[in-house]
C-alpha positions as CSV (number, residue, x, y, z in Angstrom):
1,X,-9.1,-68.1,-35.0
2,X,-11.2,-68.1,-32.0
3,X,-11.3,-69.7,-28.9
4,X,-13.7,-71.9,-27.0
5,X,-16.5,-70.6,-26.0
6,X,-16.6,-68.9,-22.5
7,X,-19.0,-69.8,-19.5
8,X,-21.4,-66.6,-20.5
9,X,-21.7,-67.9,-23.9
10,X,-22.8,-71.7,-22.9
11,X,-24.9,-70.5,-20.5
12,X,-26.7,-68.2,-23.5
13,X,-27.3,-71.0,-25.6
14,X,-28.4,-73.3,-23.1
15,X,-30.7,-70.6,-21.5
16,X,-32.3,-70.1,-25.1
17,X,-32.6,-73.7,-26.1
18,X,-34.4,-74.3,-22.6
19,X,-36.7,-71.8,-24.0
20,X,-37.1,-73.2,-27.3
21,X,-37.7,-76.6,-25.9
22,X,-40.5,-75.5,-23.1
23,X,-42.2,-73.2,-25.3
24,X,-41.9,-76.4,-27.5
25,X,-43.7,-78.2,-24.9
26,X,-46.5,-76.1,-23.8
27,X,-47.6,-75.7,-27.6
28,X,-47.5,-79.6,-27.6
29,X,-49.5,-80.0,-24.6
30,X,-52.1,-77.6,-25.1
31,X,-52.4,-79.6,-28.3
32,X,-52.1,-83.2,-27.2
33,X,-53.8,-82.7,-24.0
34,X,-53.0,-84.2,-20.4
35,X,-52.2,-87.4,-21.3
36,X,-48.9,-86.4,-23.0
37,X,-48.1,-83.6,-20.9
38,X,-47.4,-85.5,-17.7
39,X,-45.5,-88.4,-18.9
40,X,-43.3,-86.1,-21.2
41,X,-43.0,-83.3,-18.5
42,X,-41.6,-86.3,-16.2
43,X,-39.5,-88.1,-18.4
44,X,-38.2,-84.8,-19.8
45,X,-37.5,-83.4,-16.0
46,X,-35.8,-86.4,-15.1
47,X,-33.8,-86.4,-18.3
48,X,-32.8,-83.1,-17.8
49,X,-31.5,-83.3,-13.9
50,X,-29.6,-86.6,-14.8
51,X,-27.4,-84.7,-17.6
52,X,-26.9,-81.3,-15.8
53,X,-25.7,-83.9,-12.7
54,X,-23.1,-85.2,-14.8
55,X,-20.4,-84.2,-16.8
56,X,-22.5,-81.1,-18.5
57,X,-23.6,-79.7,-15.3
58,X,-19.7,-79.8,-13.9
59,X,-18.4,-77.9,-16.8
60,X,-21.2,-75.8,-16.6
61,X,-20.7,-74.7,-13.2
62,X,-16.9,-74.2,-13.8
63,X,-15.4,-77.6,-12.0
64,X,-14.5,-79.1,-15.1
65,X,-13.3,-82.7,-15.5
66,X,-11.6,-84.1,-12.2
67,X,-7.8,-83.8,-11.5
68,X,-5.6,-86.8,-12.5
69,X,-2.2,-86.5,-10.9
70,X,-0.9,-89.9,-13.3
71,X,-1.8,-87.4,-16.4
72,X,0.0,-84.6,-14.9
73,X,3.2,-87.2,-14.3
74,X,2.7,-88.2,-18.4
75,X,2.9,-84.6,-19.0
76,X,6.0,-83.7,-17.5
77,X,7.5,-86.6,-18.4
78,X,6.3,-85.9,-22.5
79,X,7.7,-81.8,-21.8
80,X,11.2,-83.4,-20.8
81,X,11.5,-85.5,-24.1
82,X,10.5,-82.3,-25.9
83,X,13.2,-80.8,-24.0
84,X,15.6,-83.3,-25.0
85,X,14.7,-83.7,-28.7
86,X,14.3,-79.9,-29.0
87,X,18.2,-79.8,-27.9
88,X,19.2,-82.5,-30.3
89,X,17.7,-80.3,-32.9
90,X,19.6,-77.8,-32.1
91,X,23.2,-79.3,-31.9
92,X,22.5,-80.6,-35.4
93,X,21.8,-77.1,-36.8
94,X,25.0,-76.1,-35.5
95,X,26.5,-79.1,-36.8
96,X,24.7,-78.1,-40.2
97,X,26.3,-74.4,-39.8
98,X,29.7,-75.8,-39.5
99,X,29.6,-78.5,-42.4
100,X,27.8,-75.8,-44.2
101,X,31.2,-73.6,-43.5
102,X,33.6,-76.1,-44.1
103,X,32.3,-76.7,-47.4
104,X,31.9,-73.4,-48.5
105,X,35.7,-72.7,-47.7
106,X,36.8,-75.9,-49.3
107,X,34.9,-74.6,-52.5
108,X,36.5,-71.5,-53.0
109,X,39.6,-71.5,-55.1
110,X,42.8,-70.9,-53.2
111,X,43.5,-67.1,-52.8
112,X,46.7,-66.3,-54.7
């Protein structure tokens, strides 16, 4: 099963969609004319800086999402119940074994 993508690989497909969409829009403006080129060139520019400003353009460049210290407490705290219920689990196998044992010896017929 793979992985997430790496940086190399988002940067790819964003590079080549960036293509797609200006060659996109200097087909559409050459057909169209002025009149849609500027207000869509804007708009689209605009557009554009807001999302790479937010969370996009911080994963982009690496930062990912902000630290939260109060997640990093939950998590510790959720790693010792695992911790705990993981040795529960474990003293009832061995209390398993042993019943297991004791039962198989109470089954067999007395050696004679």
């Amino acid at each position: 099963m793979k992985g997430p993508p790496s940086g190399s690989e988002v940067m790819r497909v964003l590079g080549s969609l960036g293509v797609v969409a200006v060659i996109g829009y200097v087909i559409l403006a050459a057909k169209l004319g002025v009149a849609f080129a500027i207000p869509v060139g804007v708009i689209g520019s605009l557009a554009a800086t807001l999302a790479l400003r937010g969370p996009l353009g911080q994963y982009l460049l690496g930062r990912g999402p902000a630290h939260d210290p109060g997640a990093e407490q939950v998590t510790g705290q959720l790693l010792g119940e695992m911790d705990d219920l993981r040795n529960r689990v474990q003293e009832l196998e061995e209390r398993v074994d042993f019943s297991e044992r004791l039962l198989a010896s109470h089954s067999r017929p007395p050696e004679q």
